[in-house]
PDB file of N, CA, C and O in Angstrom:
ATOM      1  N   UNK A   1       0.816  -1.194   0.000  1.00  0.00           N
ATOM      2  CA  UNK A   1       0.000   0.000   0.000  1.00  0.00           C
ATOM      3  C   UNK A   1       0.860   1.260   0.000  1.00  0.00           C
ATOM      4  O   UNK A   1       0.545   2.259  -0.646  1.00  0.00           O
ATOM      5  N   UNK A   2       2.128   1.162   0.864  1.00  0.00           N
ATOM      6  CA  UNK A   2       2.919   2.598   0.480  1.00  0.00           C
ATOM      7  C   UNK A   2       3.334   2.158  -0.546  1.00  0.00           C
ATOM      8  O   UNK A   2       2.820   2.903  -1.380  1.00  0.00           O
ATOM      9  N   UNK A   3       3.787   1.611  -0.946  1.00  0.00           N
ATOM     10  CA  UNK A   3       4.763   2.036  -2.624  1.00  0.00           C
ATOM     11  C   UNK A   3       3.210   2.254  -3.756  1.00  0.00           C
ATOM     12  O   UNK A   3       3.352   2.791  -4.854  1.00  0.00           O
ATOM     13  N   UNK A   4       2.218   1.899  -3.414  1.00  0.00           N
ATOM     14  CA  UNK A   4       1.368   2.277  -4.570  1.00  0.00           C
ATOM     15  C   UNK A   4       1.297   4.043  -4.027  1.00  0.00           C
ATOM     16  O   UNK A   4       1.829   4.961  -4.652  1.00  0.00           O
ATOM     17  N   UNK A   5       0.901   4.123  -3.373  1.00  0.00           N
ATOM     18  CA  UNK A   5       0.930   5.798  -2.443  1.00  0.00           C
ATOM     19  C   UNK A   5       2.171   6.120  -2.828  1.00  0.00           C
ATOM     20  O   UNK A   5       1.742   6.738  -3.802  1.00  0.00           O
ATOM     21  N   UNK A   6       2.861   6.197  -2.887  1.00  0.00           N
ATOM     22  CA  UNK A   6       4.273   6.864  -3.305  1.00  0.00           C
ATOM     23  C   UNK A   6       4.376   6.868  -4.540  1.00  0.00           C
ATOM     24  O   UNK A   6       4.776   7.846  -5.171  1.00  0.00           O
ATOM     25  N   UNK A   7       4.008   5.709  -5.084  1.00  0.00           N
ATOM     26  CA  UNK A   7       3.942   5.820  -6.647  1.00  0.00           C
ATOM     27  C   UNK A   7       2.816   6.863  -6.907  1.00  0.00           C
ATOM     28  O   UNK A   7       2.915   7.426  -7.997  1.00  0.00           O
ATOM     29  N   UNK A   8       1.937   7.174  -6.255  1.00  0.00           N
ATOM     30  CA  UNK A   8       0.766   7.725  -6.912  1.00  0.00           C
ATOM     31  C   UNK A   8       1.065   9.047  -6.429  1.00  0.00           C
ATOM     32  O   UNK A   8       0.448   9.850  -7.129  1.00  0.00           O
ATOM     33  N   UNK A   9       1.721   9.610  -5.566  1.00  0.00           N
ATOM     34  CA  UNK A   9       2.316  10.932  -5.035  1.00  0.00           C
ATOM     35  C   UNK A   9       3.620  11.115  -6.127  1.00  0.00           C
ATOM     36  O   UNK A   9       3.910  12.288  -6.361  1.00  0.00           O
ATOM     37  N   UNK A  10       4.316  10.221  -6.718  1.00  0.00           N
ATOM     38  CA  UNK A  10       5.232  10.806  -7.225  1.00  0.00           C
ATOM     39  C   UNK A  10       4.788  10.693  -8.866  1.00  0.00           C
ATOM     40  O   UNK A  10       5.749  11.166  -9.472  1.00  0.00           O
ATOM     41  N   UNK A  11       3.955  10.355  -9.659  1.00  0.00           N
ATOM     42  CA  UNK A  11       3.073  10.453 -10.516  1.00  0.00           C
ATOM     43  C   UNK A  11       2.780  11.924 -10.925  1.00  0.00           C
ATOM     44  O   UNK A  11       3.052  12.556 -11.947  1.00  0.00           O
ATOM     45  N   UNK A  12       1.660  12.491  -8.942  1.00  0.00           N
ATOM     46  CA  UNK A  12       0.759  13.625  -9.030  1.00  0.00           C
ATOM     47  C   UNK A  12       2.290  14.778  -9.466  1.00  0.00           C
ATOM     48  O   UNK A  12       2.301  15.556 -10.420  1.00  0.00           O
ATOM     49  N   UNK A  13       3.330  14.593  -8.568  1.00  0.00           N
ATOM     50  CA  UNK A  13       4.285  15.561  -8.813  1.00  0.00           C
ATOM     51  C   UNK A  13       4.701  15.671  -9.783  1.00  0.00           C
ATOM     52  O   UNK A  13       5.016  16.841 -10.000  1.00  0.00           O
ATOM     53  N   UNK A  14       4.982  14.714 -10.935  1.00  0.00           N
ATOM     54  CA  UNK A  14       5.233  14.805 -12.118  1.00  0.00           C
ATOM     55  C   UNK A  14       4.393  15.256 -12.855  1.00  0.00           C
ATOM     56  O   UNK A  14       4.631  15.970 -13.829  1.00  0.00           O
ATOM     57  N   UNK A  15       3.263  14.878 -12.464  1.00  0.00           N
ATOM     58  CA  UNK A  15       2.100  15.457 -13.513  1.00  0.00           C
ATOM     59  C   UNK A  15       1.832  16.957 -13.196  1.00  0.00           C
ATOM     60  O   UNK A  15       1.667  17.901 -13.967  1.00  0.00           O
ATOM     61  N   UNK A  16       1.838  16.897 -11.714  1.00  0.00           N
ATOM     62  CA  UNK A  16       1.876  18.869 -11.933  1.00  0.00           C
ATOM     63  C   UNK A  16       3.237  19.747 -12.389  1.00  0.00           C
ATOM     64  O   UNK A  16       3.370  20.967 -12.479  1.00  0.00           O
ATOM     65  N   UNK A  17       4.125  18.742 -12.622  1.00  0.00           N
ATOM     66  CA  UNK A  17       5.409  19.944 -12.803  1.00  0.00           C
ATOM     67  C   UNK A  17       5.015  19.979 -14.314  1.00  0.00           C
ATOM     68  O   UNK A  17       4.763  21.016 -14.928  1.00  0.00           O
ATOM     69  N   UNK A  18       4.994  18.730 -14.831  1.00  0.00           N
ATOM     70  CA  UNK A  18       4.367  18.861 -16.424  1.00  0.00           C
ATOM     71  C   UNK A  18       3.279  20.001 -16.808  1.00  0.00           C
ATOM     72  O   UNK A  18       3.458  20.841 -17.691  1.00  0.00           O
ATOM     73  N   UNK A  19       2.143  19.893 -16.011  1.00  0.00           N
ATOM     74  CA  UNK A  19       1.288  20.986 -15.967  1.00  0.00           C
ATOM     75  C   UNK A  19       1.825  22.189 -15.988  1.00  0.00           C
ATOM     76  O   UNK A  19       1.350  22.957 -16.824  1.00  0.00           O
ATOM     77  N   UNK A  20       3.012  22.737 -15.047  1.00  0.00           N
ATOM     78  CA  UNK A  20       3.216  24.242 -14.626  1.00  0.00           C
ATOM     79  C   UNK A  20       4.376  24.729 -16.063  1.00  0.00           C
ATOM     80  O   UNK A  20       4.622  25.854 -16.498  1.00  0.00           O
ATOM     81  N   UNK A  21       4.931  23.283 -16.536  1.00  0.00           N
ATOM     82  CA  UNK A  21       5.753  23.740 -17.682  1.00  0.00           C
ATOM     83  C   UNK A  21       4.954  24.175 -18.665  1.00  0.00           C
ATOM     84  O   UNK A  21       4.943  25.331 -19.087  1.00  0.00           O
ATOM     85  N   UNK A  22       4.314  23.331 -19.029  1.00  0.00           N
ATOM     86  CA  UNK A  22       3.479  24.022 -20.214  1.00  0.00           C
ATOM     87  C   UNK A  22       2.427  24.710 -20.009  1.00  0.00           C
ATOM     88  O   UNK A  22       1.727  24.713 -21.022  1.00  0.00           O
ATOM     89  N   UNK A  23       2.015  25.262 -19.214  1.00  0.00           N
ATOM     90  CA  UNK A  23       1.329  26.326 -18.932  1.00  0.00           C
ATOM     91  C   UNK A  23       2.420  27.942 -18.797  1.00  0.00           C
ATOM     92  O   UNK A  23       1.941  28.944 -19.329  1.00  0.00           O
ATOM     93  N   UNK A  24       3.679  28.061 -18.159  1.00  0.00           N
ATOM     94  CA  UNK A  24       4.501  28.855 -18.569  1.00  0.00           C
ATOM     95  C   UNK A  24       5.001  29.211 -19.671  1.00  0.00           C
ATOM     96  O   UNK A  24       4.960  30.318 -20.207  1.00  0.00           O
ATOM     97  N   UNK A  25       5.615  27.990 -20.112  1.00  0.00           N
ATOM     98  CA  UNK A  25       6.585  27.675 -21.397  1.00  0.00           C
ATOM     99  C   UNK A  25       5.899  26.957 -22.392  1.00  0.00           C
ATOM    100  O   UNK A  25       6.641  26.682 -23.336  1.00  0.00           O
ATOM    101  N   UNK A  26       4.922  26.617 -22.496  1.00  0.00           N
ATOM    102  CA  UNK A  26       4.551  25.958 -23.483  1.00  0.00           C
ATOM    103  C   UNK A  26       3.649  26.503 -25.038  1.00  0.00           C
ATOM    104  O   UNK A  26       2.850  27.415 -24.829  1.00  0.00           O
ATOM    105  N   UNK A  27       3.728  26.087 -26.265  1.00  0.00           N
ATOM    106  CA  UNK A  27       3.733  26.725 -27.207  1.00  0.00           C
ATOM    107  C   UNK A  27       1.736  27.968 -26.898  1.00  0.00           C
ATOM    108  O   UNK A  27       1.380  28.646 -27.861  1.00  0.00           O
ATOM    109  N   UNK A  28       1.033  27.990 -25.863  1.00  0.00           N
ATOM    110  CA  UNK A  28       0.023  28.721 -25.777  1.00  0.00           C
ATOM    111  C   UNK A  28       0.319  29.014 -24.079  1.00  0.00           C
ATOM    112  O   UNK A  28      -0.524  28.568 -23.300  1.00  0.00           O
ATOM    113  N   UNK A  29       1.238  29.589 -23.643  1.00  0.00           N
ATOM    114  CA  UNK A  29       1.647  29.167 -22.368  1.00  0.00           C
ATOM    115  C   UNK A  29       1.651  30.546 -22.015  1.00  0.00           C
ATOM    116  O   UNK A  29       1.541  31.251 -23.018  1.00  0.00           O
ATOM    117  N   UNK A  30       1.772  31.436 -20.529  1.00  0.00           N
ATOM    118  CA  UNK A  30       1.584  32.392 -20.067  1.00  0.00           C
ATOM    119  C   UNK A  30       2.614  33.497 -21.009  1.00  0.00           C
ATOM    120  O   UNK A  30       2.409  34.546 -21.618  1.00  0.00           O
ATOM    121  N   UNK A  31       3.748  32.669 -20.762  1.00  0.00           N
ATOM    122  CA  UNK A  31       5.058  33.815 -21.410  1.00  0.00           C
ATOM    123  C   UNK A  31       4.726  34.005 -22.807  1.00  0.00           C
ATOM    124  O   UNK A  31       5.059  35.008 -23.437  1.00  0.00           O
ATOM    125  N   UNK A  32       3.931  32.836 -23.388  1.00  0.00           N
ATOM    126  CA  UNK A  32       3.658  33.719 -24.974  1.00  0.00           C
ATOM    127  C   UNK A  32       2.617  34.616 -25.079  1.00  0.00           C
ATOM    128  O   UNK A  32       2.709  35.572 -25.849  1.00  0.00           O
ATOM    129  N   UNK A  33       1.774  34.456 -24.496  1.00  0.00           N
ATOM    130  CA  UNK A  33       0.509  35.380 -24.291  1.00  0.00           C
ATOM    131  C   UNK A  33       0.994  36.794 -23.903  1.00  0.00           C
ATOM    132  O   UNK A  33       0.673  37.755 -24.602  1.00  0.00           O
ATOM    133  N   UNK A  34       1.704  36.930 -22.882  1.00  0.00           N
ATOM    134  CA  UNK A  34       2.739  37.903 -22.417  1.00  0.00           C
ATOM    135  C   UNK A  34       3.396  38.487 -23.602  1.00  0.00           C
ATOM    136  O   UNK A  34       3.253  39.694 -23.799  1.00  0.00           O
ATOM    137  N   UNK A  35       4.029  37.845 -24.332  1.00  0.00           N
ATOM    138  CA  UNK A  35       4.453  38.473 -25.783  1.00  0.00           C
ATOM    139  C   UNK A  35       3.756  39.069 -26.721  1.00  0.00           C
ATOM    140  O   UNK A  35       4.007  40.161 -27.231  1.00  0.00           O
ATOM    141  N   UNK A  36       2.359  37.939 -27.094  1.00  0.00           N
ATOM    142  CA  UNK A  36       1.281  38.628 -27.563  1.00  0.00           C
ATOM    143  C   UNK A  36       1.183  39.891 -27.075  1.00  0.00           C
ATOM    144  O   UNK A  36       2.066  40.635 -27.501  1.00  0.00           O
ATOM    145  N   UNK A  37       0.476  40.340 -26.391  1.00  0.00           N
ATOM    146  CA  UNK A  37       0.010  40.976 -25.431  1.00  0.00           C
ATOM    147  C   UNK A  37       0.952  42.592 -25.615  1.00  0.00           C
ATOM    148  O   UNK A  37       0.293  43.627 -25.522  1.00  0.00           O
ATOM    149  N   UNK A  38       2.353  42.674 -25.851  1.00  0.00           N
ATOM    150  CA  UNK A  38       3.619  43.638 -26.067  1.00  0.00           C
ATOM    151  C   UNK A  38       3.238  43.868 -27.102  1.00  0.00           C
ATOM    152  O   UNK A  38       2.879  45.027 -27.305  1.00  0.00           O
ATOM    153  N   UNK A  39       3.144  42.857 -28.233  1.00  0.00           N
ATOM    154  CA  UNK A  39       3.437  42.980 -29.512  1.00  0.00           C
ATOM    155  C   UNK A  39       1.899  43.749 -30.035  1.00  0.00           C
ATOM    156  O   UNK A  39       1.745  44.333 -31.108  1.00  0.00           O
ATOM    157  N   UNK A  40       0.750  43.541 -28.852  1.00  0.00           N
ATOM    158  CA  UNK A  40      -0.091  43.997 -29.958  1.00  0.00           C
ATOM    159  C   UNK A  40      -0.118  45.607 -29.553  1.00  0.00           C
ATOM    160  O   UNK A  40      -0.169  46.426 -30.470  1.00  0.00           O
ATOM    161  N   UNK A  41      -0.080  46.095 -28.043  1.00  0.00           N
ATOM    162  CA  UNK A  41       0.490  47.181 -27.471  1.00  0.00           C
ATOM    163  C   UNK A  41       1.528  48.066 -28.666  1.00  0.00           C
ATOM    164  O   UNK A  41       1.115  49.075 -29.237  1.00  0.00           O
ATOM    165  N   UNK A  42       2.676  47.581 -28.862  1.00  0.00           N
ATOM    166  CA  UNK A  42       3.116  47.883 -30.037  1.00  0.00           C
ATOM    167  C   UNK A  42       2.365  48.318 -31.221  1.00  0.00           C
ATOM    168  O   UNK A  42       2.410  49.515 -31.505  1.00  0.00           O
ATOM    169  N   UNK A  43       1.831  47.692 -31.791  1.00  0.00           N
ATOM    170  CA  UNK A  43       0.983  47.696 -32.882  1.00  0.00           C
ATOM    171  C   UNK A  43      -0.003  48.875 -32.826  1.00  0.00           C
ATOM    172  O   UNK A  43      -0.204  49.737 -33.681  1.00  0.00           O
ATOM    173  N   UNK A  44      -0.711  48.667 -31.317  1.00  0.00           N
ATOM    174  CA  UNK A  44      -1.687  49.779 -32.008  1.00  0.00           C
ATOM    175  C   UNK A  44      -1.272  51.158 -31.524  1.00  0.00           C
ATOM    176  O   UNK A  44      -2.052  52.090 -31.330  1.00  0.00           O
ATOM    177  N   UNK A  45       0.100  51.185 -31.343  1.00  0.00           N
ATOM    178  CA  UNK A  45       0.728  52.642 -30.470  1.00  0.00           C
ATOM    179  C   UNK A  45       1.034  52.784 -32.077  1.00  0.00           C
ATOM    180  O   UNK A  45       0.969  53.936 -32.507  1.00  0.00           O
ATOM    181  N   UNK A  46       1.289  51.974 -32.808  1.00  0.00           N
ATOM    182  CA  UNK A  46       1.989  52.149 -34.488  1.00  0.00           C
ATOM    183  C   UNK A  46       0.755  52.570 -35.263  1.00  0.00           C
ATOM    184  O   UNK A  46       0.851  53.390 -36.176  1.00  0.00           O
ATOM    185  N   UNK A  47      -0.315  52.067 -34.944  1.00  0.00           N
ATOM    186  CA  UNK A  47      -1.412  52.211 -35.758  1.00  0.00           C
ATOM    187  C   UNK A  47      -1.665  53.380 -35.862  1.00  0.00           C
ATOM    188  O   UNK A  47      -1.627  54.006 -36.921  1.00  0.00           O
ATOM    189  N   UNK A  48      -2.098  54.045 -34.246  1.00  0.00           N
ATOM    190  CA  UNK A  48      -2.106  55.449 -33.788  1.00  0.00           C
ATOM    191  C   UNK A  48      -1.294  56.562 -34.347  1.00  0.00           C
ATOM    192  O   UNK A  48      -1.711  57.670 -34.684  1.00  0.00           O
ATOM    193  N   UNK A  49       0.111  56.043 -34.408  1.00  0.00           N
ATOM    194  CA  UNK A  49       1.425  57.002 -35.094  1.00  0.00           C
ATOM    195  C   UNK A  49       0.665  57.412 -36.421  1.00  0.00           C
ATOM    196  O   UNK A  49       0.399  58.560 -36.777  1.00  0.00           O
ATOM    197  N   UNK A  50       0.332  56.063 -37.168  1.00  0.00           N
ATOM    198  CA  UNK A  50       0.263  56.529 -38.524  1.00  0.00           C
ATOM    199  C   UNK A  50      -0.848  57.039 -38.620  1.00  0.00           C
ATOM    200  O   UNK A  50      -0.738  58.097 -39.239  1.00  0.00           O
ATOM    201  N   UNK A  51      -2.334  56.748 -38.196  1.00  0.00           N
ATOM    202  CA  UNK A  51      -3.508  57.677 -38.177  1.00  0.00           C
ATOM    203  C   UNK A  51      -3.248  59.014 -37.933  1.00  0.00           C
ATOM    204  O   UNK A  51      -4.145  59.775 -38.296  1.00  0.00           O
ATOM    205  N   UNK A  52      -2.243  59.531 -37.403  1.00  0.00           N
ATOM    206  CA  UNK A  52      -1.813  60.746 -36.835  1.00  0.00           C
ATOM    207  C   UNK A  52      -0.997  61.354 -38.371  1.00  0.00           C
ATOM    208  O   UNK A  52      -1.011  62.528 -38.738  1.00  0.00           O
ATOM    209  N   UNK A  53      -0.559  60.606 -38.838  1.00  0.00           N
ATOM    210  CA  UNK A  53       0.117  61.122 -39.971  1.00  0.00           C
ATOM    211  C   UNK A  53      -0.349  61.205 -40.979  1.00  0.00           C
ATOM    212  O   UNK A  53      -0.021  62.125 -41.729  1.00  0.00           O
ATOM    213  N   UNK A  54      -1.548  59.993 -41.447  1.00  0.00           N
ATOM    214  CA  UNK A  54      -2.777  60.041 -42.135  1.00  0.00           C
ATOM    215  C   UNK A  54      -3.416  61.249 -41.893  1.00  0.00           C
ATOM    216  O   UNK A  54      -3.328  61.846 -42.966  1.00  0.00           O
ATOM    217  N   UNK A  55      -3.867  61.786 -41.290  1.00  0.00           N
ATOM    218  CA  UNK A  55      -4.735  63.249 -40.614  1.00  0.00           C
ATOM    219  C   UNK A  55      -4.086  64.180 -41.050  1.00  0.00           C
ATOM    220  O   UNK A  55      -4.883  64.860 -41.696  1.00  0.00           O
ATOM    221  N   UNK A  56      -2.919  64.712 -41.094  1.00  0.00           N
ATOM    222  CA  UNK A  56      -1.588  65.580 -41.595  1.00  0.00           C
ATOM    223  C   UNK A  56      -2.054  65.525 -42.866  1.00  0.00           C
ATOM    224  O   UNK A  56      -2.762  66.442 -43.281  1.00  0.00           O
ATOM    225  N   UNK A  57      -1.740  64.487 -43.638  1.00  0.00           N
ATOM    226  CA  UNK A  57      -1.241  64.687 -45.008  1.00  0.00           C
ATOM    227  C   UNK A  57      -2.612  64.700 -45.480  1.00  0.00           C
ATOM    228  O   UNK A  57      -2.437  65.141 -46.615  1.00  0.00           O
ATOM    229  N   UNK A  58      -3.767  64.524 -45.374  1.00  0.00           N
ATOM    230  CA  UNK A  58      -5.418  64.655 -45.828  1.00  0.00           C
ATOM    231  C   UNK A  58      -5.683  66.310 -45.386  1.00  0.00           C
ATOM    232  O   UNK A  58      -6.627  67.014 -45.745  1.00  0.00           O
ATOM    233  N   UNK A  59      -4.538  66.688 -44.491  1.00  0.00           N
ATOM    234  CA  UNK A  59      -5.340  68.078 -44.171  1.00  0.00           C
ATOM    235  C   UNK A  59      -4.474  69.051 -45.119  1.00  0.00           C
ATOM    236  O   UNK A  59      -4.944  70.064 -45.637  1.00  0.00           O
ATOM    237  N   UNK A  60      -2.910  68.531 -45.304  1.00  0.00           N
ATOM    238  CA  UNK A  60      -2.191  68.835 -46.388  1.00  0.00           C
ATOM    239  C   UNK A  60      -2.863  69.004 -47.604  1.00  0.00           C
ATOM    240  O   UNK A  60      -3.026  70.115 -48.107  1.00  0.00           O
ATOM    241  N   UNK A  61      -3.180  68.173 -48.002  1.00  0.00           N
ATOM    242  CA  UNK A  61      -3.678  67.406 -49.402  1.00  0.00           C
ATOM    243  C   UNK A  61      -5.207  68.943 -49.971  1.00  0.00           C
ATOM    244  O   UNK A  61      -5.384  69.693 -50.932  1.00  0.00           O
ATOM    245  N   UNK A  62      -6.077  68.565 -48.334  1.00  0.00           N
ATOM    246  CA  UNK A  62      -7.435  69.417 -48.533  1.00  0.00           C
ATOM    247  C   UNK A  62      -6.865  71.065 -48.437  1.00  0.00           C
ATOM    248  O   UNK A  62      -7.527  71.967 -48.952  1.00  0.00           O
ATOM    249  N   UNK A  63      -5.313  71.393 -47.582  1.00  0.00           N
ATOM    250  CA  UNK A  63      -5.190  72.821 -48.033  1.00  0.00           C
ATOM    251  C   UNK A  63      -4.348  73.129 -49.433  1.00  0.00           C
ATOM    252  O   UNK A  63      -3.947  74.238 -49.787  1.00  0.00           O
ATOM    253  N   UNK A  64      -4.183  71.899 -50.128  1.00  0.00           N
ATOM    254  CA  UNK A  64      -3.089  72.298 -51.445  1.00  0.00           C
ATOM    255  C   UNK A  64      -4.538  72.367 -52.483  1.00  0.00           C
ATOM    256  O   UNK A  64      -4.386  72.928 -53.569  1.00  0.00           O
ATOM    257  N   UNK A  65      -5.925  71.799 -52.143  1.00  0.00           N
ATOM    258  CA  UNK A  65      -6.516  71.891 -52.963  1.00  0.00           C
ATOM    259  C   UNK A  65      -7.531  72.809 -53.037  1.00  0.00           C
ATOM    260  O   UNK A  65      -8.314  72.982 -53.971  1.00  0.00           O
ATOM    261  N   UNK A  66      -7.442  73.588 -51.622  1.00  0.00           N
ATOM    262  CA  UNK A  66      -8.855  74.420 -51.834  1.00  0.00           C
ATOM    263  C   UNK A  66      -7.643  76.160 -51.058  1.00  0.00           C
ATOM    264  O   UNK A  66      -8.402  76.930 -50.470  1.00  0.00           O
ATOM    265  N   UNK A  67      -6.787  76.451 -51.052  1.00  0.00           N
ATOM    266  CA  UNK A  67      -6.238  77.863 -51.244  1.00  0.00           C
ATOM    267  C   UNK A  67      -5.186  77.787 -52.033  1.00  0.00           C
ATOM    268  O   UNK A  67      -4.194  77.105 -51.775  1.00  0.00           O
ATOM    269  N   UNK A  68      -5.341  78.503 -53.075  1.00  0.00           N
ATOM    270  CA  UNK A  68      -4.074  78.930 -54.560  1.00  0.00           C
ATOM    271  C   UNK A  68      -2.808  79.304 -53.615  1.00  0.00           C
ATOM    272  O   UNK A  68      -1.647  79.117 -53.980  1.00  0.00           O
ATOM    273  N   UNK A  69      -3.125  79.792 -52.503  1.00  0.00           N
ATOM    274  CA  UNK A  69      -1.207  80.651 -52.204  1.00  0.00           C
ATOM    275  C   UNK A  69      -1.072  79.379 -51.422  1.00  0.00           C
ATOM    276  O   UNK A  69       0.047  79.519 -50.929  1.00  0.00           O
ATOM    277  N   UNK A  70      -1.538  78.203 -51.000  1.00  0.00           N
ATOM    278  CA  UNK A  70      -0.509  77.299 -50.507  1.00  0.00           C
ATOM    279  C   UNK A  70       0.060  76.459 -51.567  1.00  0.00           C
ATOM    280  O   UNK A  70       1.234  76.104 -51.680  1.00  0.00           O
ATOM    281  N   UNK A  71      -0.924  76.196 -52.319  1.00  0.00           N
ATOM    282  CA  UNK A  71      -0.132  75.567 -53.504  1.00  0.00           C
ATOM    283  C   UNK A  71       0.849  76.478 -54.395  1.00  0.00           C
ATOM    284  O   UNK A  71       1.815  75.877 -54.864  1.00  0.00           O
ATOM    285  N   UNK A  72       0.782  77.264 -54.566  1.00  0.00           N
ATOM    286  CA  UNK A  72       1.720  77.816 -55.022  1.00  0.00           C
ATOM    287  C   UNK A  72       3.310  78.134 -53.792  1.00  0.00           C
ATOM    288  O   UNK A  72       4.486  78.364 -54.075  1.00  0.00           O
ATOM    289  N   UNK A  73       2.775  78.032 -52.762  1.00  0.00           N
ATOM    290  CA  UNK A  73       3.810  77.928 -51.403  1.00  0.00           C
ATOM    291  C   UNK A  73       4.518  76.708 -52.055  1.00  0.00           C
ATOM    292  O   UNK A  73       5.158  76.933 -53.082  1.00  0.00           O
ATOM    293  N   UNK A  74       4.482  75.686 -51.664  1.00  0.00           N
ATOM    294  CA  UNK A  74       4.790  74.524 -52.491  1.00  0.00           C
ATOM    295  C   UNK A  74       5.046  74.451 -53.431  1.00  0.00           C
ATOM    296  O   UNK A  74       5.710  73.420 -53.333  1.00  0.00           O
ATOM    297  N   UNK A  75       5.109  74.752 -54.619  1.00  0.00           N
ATOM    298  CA  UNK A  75       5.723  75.333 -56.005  1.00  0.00           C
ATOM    299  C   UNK A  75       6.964  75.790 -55.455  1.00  0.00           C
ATOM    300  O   UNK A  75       8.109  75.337 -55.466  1.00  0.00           O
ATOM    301  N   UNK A  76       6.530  76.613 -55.066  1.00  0.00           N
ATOM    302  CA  UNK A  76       8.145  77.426 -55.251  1.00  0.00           C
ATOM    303  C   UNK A  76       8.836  77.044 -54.370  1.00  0.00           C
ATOM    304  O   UNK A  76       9.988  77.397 -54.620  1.00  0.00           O
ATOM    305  N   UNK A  77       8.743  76.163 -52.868  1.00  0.00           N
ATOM    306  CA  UNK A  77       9.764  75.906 -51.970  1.00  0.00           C
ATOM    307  C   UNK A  77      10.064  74.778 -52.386  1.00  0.00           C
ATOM    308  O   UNK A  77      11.249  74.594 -52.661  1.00  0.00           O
ATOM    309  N   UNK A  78       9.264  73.854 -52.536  1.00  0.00           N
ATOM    310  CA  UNK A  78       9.524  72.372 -52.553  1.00  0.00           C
ATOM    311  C   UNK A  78      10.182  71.740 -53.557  1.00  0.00           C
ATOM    312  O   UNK A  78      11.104  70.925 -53.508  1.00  0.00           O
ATOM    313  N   UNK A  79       9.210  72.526 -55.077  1.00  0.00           N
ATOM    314  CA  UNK A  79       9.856  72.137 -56.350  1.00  0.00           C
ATOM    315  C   UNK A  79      10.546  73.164 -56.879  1.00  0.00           C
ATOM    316  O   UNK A  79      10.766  73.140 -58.090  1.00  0.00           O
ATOM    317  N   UNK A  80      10.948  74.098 -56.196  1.00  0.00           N
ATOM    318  CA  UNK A  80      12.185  75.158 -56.926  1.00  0.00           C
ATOM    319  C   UNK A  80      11.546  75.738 -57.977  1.00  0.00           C
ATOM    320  O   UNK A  80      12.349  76.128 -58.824  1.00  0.00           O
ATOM    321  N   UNK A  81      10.286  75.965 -58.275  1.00  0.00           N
ATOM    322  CA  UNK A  81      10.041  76.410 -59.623  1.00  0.00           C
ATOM    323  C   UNK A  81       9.378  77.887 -59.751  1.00  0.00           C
ATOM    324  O   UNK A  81       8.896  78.501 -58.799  1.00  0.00           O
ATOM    325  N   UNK A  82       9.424  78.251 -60.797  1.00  0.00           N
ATOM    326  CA  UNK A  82       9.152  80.149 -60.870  1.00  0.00           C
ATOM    327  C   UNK A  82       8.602  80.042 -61.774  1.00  0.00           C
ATOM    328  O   UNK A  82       8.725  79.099 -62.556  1.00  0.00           O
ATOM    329  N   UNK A  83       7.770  81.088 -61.909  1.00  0.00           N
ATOM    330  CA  UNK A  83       6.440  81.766 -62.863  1.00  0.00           C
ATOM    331  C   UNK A  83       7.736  82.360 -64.343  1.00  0.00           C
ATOM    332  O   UNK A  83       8.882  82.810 -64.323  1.00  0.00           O
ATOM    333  N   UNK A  84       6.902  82.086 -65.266  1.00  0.00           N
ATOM    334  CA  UNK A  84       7.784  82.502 -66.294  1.00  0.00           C
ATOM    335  C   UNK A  84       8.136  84.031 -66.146  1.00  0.00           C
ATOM    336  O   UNK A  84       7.360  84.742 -65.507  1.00  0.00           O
ATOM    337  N   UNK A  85       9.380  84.616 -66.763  1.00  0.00           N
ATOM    338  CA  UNK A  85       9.893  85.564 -67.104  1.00  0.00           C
ATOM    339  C   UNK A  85      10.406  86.091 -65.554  1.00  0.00           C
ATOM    340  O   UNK A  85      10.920  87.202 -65.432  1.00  0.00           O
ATOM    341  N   UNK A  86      10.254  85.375 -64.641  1.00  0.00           N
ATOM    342  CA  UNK A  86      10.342  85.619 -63.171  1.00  0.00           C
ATOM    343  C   UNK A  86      11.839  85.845 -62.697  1.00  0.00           C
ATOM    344  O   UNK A  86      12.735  85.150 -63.177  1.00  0.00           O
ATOM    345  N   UNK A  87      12.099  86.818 -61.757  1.00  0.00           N
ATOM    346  CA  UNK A  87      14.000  86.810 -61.308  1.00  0.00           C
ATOM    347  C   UNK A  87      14.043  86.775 -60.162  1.00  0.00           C
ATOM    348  O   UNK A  87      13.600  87.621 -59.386  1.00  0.00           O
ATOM    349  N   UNK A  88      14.808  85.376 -59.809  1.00  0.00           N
ATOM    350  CA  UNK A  88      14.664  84.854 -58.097  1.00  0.00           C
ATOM    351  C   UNK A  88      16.297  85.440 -57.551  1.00  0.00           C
ATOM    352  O   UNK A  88      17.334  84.839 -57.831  1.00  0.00           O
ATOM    353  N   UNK A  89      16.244  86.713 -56.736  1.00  0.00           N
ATOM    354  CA  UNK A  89      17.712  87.050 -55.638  1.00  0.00           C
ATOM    355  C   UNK A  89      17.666  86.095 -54.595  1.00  0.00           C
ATOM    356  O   UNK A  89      16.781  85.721 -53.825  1.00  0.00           O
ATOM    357  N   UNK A  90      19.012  85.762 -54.797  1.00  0.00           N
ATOM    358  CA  UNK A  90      18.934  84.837 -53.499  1.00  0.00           C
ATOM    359  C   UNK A  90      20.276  85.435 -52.743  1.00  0.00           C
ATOM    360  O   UNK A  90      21.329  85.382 -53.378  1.00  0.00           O
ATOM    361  N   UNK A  91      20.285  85.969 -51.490  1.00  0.00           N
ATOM    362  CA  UNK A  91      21.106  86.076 -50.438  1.00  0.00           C
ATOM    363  C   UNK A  91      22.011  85.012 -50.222  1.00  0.00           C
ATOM    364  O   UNK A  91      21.703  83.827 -50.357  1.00  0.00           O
ATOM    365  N   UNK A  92      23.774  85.668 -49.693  1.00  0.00           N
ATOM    366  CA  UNK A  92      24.225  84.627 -49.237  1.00  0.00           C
ATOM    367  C   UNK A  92      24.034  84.269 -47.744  1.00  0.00           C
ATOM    368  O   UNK A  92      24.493  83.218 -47.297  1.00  0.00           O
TER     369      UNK A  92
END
């Protein structure tokens, strides 16, 4: 009767250390969830970045298309370019 009890106590211990491994370490296990979990944190701090930059360039976009002196702002800084017969001084 003890060695079946001992066998069956040293069984349960094996079977729970098995349990606590793959529940930590194992391929759906705390520490990957934990990773999940960073990675998607990550993600939507990235998502956010770019919605933020999306918003910029649509508000860009809506002032190059509805006032003439920004687009023309842009003409002349961005693409270097001048109205014909035009004389650009430039300072040193």
């Amino acid at each position: 009767m003890k060695k079946a009890a001992v066998l069956l106590m040293g069984l349960l211990g094996f079977e729970s250390a098995l349990f606590f491994y793959y529940y930590f370490f194992g391929e759906h296990g705390h520490r990957k969830i934990r990773d999940l979990q960073q990675q998607q944190e990550h993600l939507t701090t990235t998502v956010q970045q770019l919605q933020k930059e999306i918003e910029q360039l649509e508000k860009r976009l809506r002032e190059f298309k509805e006032y003439p002196y920004y687009k023309e702002k842009i003409i002349r800084e961005q693409l270097q370019m001048m109205k014909p017969d035009e004389v650009i001084y430039t300072l040193p």
